[in-house]
N, C-alpha and C positions, 0 to 999 in steps of 0.2 A: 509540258504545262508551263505557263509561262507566270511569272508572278512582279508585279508591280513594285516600284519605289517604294510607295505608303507601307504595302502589303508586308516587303520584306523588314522594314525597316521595325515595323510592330512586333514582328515575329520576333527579330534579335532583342529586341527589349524584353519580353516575356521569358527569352532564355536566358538574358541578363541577369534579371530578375530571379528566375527560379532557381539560377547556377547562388546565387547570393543566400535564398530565405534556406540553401538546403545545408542542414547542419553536418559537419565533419564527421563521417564514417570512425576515420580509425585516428590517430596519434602517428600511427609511425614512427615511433619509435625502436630503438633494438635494444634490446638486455641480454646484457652478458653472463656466461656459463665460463667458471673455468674449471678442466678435471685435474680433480688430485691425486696422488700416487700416495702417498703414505699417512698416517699410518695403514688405512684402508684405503681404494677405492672411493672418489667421492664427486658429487656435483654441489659445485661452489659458486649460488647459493644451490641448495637442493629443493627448495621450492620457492618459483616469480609469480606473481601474480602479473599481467597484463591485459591491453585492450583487444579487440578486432580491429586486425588489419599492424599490430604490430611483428615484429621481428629478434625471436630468441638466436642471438650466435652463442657457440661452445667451440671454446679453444681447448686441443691441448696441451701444454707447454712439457709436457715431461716426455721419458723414454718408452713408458710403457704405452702398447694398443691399448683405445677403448675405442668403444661405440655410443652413440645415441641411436639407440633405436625405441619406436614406437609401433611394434609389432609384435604381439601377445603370438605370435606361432616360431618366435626364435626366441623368446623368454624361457627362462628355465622355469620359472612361476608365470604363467600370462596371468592373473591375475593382477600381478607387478606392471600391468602395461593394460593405457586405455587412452583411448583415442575416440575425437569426435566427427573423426575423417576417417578418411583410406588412412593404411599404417601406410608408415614410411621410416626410414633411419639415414645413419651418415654412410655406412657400410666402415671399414675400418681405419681408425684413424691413427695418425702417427705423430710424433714428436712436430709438432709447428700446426698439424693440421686443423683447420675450422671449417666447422659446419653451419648452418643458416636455415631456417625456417618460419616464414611470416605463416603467423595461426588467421585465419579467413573465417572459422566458427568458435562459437561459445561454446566453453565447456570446461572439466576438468580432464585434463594429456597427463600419464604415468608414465615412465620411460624407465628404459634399463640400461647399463654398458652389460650388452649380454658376456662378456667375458670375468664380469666383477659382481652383479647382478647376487650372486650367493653370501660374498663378504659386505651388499648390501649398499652397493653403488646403485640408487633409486634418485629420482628426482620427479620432480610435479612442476606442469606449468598450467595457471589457470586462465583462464582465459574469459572477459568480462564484457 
């Protein structure tokens, strides 16, 4: 199919146009997690509030393993853990390690370090 000067030329202005009037999905932004070892177990902040289409990283600067996980069937409590997606976690992380995950749906995300998860290393990310 062959298409004309005029022809194309309308067309790109119409996708001009629509790439223009269409408003910003997400921020893209990233918020940062860091874990803490003492006195407890902790997610620093323990609950972000952010947009669709941003990006929570969690570092962890200490000696001790934790995880992020988002998977209420490795929760010692699943109820501690809710997700508005398929679960997923970091698997286990270690001194220097980061984890990264851009939230794609609305909702409120519970999380655990299932190794800490009993002394109450919880955290919440909402998502808006």
């Amino acid at each position: 199919m062959k298409i004309d000067r005029r022809t194309f030329s309308k067309m790109l202005a119409g996708a001009g146009a629509m790439m223009i009037a269409s408003p910003a999905l997400a921020q893209n932004k990233t918020v940062e997690i860091s874990m803490k070892n003492s006195p407890k177990g902790a997610f620093v902040p323990a609950t972000v509030n952010i947009s669709v289409g941003d990006t929570v990283k969690w570092t962890n600067p200490g000696v001790i393993t934790h995880t992020v996980t988002f998977d209420p069937a490795q929760a010692g409590t699943p109820s501690n853990v809710a997700v508005g997606a398929a679960p997923f976690g970091s698997g286990d992380m270690e001194e220097g390690d980061t984890f990264s995950h851009t939230f794609m749906v609305k909702g409120t995300y519970k999380y655990v370090c299932k190794f800490h998860e009993a002394m109450g290393m919880v955290g919440t990310v909402v998502v808006s």
